[in-house]
C-alpha positions, 0 to 999 in steps of 0.5 A: 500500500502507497503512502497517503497523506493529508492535508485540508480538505484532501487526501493524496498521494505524493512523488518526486515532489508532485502529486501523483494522486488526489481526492479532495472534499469539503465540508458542507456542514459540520457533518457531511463530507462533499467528495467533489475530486478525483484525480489519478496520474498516468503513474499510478493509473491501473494500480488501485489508487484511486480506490486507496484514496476513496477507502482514506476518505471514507475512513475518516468519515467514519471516525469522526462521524460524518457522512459523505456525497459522492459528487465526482464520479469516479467516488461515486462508482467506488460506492456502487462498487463497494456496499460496505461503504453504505455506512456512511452514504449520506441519504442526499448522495443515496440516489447515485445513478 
């Protein structure tokens, strides 16, 4: 597994002083996390790291108690593509088509 980090309002994944992966988010309130951003460089494409950073986000939510919209459409895939993931779903973001 990659080394993820933080910073506000993301999650990423660095190298050779770039990001070779990110996903951002914002807060909509003090209890629901926006996923608004995915992007993964041609790098790292093909190599689950997308889905590493989609499982950071909703581990945080799910530490501190928050749920999550999955706006962009790769996170929202990961949702449909994971149900355990239902967990933290915010009903406004249950509609995923």
């Amino acid at each position: 597994m990659r080394q993820i980090s933080s910073g506000e309002g993301r999650f990423y994944i660095a190298g050779d002083g770039e990001d070779l992966a990110e996903i951002t988010y914002k807060l909509d309130n003090s209890k629901t996390m926006i996923v608004d951003h995915t992007y993964v460089s041609e790098q790292l494409r093909g190599q689950g790291a997308g889905e590493e950073l989609v499982k950071a986000v909703v581990e945080k939510a799910r530490n501190e108690g928050l749920s999550i919209i999955p706006q962009c459409s790769y996170a929202a895939h990961q949702f449909k593509k994971h149900p355990e993931y239902g967990d933290v779903l915010n009903e406004n973001g249950s509609g995923l088509s």
